[in-house]
C-alpha positions in Angstrom: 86.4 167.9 248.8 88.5 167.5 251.6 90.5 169.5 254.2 94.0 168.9 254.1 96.6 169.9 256.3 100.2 169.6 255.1 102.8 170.1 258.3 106.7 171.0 257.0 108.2 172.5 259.7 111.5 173.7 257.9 110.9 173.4 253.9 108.1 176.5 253.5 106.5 176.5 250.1 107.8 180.2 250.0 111.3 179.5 250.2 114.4 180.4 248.1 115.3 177.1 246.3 118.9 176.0 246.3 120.1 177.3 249.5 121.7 174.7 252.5 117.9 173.9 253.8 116.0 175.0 251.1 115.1 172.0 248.2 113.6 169.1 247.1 111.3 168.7 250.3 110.2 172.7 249.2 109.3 172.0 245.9 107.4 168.6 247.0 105.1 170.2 249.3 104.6 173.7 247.0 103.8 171.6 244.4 101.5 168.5 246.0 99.9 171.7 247.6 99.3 173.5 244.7 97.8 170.8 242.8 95.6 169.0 245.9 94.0 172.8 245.8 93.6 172.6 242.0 91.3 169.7 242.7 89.1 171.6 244.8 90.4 170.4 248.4 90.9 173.1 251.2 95.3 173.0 251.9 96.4 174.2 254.8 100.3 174.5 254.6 101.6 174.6 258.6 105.9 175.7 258.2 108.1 177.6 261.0 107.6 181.3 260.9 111.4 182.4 260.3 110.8 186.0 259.1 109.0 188.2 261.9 107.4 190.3 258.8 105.8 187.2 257.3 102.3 187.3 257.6 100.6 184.5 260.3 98.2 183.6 257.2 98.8 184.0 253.9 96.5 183.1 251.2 99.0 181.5 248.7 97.3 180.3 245.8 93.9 178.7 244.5 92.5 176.7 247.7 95.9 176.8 249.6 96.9 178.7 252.7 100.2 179.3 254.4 99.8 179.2 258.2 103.1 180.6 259.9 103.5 179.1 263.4 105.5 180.6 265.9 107.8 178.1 267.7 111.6 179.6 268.5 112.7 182.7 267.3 111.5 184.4 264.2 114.4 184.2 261.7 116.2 181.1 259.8 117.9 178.2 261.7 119.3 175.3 260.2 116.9 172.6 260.6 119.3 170.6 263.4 118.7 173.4 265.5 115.0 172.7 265.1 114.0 169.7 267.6 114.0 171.6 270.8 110.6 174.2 269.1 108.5 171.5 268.0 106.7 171.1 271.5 106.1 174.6 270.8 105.1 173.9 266.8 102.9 171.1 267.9 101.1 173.0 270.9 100.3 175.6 268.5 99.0 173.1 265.9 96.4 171.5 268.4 95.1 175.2 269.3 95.0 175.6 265.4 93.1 172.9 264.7 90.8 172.9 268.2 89.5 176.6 267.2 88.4 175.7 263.6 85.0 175.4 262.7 85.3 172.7 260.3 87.6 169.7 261.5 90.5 168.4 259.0 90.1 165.4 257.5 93.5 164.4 257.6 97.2 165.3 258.3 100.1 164.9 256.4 103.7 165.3 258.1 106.7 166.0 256.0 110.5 165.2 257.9 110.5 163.5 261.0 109.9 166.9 262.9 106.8 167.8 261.2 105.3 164.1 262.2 106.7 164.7 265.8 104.8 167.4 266.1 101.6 166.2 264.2 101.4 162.9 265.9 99.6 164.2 268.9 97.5 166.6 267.4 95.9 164.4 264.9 95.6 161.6 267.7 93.6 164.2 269.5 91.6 164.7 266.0 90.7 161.3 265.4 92.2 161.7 262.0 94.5 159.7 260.3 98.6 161.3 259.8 100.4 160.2 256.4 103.9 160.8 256.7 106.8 161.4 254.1 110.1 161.6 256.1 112.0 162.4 252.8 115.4 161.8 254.5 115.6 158.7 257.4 118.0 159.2 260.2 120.0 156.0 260.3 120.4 156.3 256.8 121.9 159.6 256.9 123.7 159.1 260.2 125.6 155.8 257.5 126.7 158.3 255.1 127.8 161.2 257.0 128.8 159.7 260.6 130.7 163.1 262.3 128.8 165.7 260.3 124.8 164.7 261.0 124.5 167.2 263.4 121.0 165.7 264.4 121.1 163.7 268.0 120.6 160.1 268.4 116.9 160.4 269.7 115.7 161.4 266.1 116.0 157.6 265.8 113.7 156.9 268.7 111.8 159.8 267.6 111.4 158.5 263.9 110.9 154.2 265.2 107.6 156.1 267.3 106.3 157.6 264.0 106.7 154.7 262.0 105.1 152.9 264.6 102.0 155.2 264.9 101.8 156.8 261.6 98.3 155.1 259.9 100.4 155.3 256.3 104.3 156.1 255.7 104.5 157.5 252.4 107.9 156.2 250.6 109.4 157.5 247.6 111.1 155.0 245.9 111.8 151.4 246.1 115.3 151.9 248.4 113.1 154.0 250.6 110.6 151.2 251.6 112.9 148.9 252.1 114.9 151.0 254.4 111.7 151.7 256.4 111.6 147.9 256.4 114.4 146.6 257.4 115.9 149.6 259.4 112.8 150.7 261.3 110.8 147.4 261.0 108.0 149.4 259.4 104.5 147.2 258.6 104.8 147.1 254.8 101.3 146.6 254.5 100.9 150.4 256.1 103.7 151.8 253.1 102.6 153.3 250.2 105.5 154.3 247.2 105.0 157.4 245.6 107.6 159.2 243.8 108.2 163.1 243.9 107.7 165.0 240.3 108.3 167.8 237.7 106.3 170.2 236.5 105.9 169.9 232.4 105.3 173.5 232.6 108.1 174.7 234.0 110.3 171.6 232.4 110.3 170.7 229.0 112.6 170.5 225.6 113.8 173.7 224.3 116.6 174.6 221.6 119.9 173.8 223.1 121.8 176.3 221.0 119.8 178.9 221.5 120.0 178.5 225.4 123.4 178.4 225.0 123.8 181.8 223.2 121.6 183.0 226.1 124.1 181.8 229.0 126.7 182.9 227.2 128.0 179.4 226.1 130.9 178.4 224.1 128.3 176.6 221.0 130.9 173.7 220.4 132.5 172.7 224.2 130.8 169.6 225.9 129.0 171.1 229.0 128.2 169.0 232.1 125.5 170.6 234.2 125.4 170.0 238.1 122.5 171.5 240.0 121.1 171.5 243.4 122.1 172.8 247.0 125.3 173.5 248.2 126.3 170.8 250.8 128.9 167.9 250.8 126.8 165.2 250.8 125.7 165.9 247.3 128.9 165.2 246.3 129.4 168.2 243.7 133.2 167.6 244.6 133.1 164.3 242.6 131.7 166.5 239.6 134.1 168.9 239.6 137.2 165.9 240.0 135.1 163.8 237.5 135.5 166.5 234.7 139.1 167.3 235.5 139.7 163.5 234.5 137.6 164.2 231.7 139.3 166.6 230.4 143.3 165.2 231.4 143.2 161.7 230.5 140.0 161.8 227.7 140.9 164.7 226.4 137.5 166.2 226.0 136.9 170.0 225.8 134.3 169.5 228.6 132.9 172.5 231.1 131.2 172.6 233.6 128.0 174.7 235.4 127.5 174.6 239.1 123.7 175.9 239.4 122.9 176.7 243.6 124.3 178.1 246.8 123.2 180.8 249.0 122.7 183.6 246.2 122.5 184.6 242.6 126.3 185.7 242.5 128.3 183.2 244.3 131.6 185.6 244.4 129.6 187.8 247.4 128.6 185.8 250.3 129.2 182.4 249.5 128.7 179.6 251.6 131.7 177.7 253.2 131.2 174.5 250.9 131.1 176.9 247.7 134.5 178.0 248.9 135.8 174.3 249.3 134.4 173.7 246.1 136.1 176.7 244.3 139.7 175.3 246.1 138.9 171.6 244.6 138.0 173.2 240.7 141.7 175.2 241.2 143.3 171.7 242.8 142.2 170.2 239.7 143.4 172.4 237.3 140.3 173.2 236.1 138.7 176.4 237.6 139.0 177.9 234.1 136.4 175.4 233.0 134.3 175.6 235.5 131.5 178.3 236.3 129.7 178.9 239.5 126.3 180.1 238.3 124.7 180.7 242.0 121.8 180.6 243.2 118.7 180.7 240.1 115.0 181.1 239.9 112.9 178.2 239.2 112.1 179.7 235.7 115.4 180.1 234.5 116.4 176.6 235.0 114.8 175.0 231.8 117.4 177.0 230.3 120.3 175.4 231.9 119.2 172.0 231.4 118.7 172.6 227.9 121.9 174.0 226.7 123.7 171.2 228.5 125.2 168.2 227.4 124.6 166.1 230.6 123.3 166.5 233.1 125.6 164.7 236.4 124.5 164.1 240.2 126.2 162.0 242.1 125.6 162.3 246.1 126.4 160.2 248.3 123.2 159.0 249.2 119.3 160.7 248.3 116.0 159.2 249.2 114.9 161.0 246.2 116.0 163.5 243.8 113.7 165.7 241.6 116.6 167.1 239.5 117.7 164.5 237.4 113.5 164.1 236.8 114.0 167.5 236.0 117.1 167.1 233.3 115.0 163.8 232.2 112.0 165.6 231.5 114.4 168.8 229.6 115.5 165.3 227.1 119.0 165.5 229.3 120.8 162.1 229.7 121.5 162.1 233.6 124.7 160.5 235.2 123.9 159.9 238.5 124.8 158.0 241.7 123.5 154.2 242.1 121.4 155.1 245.5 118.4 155.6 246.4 116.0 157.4 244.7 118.7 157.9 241.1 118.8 154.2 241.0 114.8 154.3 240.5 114.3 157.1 238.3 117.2 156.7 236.1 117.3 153.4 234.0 121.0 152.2 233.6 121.6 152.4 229.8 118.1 153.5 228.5 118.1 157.1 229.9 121.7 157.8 231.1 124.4 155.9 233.5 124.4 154.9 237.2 127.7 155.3 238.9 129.0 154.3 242.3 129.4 157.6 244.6 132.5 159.4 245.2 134.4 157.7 242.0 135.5 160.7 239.3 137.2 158.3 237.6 133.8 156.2 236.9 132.3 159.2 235.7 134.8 160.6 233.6 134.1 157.0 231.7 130.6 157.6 231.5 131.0 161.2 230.3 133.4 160.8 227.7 131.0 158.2 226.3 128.5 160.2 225.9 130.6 163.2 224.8 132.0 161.3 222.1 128.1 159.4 221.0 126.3 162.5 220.5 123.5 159.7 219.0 123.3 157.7 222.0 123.3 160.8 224.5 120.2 161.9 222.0 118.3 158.7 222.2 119.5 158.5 226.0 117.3 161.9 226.3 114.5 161.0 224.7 114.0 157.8 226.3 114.2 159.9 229.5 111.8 162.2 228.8 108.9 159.7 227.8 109.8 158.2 231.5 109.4 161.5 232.9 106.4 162.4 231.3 104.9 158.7 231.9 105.5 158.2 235.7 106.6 161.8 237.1 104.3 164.5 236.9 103.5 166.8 239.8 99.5 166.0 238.2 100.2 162.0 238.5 102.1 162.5 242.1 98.9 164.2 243.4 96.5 162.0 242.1 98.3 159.1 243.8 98.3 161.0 246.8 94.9 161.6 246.9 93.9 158.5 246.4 95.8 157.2 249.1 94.2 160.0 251.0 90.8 158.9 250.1 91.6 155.5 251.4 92.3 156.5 254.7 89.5 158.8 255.3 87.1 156.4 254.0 88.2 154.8 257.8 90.2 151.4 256.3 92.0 151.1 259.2 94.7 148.4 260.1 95.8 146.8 257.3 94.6 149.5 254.5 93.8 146.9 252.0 94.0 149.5 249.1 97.9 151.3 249.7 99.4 148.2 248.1 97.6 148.7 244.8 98.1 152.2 245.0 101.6 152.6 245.2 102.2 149.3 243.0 101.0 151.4 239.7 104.1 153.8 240.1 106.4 150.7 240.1 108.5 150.6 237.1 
């Protein structure tokens, strides 16, 4: 048994999924949490107090806590507007940890923030800090120049950490290199492991059946789109994609936009969900498309299931659990050659890669599928046995805490063992 303390300053475990700050990086540590505490290991989960009637400690679930730490005010702030509290975070961290009676074995940082703050403290520990950045800074300072609202020392900030950090945990192949050959990270102290899916929450069900549950048309073609509300996940492209679809294929093709701010997305929606309504009525095709809002993690099966296809194509992700998630629901995915997609989804086995920001690509791809009903079928299939194969939330944590045994068995240096670990997820 160990005692674990997971640091995610802006992505809380208890969070709302699907708003502008609130995703992947949630469900990651929830879930690697959840199932670390499963094992039998003591999880402390550190994240920014943002509501003042949120308790300071919350027992959460089976071996996992919630600790709320105070740095900046009490309510939600987009994480750019983080930086200048984590001296604050991290000052309340190393009284945290100094008072306990029984010491942490290790820490592990999520975003470059959470590291920031950690570094110190577990310095002061003696224990090692594993660190997932789940997003890199030059990387997303490439793909949205004028709108990455973070500063330029995040890159000083993140060089330091990959510097430090005993272990950088990458999650896919695009991601390593990256920390390679933009950071000049030591490979020998990366370890690749993926993010996951629950196969209780995901899993085939009866398309037509959740389609006479969303209210469905039972014989349109429906393209799915699901995730958080920002431009940089390219939901635009989707929304242009099927109005080519539909113009110059000729496909009776709809489609669902599944996030945003809240469950009805006609009363207070989000600035991008009104740019995204203009470009659905540009296209001449706001009649064929539906803005489901914001939706609970147990109704999403659902969606997945009465779609078609499911299509993601941002401009860049280090990750991305959803199109695990449509894999795993026996969905065909169309999604963006980059980063993470272009590891999960196998060009031609389980769906299509195409480039970013080209609906006319992805119109192609689409229509394919929409007129193969077979191939999107075996397409499906064949995604769902790599799902089940390589990306469990179970088979994530068991990576991680093997990794985690490593370093707290003291191999220091060169950490002999993180190659072999992170080579059985390579696929």
């Amino acid at each position: 048994m160990r005692r674990i303390a997971i640091v995610s300053e802006h992505a809380s475990p208890l969070a709302q999924i699907g708003s502008v700050d609130s995703g992947g990086q949630n469900v990651y540590v929830a879930q690697i949490a959840r199932h670390l505490g499963a094992m039998g290991h003591q999880v402390d989960v550190f994240t920014r107090l943002d509501n003042p009637y949120m308790p300071m400690e919350l027992e959460w679930e089976s071996n996992v806590r919630i600790v709320h730490v105070p740095a900046g005010p009490a309510r939600v702030l987009p994480k750019e507007q983080l930086l200048p509290h984590m001296a604050e975070f991290s000052r309340y961290l190393g009284a945290y940890f100094s008072c306990r009676e029984e010491a942490y074995d290790l820490v592990h940082a999520n975003f470059f923030m959470s590291a920031m703050a950690a570094l110190p403290v577990a310095r002061a520990a003696g224990i090692p800090l594993i660190v997932t950045f789940h997003a890199l800074g030059r990387v997303r300072r490439k793909h949205q120049a004028q709108a990455d609202l973070f500063p330029d020392c995040r890159f000083e900030i993140e060089d330091r950490i990959v510097r430090d950090a005993d272990c950088i945990v990458a999650e896919c192949p695009e991601d390593r290199r990256d920390l390679v050959e933009l950071y000049g990270a030591d490979p020998s102290r990366i370890c690749m492991v993926p993010c996951g899916y629950d196969p209780d929450e995901m899993a085939p069900m009866d398309g037509a059946g959740a389609r006479r549950d969303l209210g469905w048309d039972p014989d349109a073609f429906y393209v799915l789109q699901l995730g958080r509300m920002v431009p940089r996940k390219g939901v635009d492209n989707v929304i242009r994609g099927l109005g080519r679809l539909r113009s110059l294929h000729k496909i009776d093709a709809r489609l669902c936009v599944v996030g945003g701010d809240t469950p009805d997305p006609a009363g207070g929606q989000c600035a991008e969900m009104t740019r995204l309504m203009a470009v659905a009525a540009e296209e001449g095709v706001a009649e064929a498309v539906e803005f489901a809002g914001r939706r609970g993690r147990g109704q999403l099966r659902r969606f997945y299931a009465a779609a078609n296809v499911f299509a993601t194509t941002p401009w860049y992700e280090p990750f991305g659990i959803t199109p695990v998630e449509a894999m795993a629901c026996a969905r065909p995915v169309v999604g963006s050659d980059t980063g993470g997609i272009r590891y999960t989804v196998r060009d031609g086995q389980t769906g299509f890669l195409v480039a970013p920001r080209d609906p006319d690509g992805l119109a192609s791809r689409l229509a394919m599928l929409a007129r193969s009903p077979g191939l999107a079928q075996r397409m499906g299939r064949a995604g769902e046995r790599r799902a089940r194969n390589l990306f469990t939330w179970q088979r994530v944590a068991g990576q991680l805490d093997d990794l985690f045994g490593q370093l707290t068995l003291g191999r220091e240096a060169t950490f002999p063992g993180i190659r072999h670990a992170g080579a059985r997820l390579m696929a």
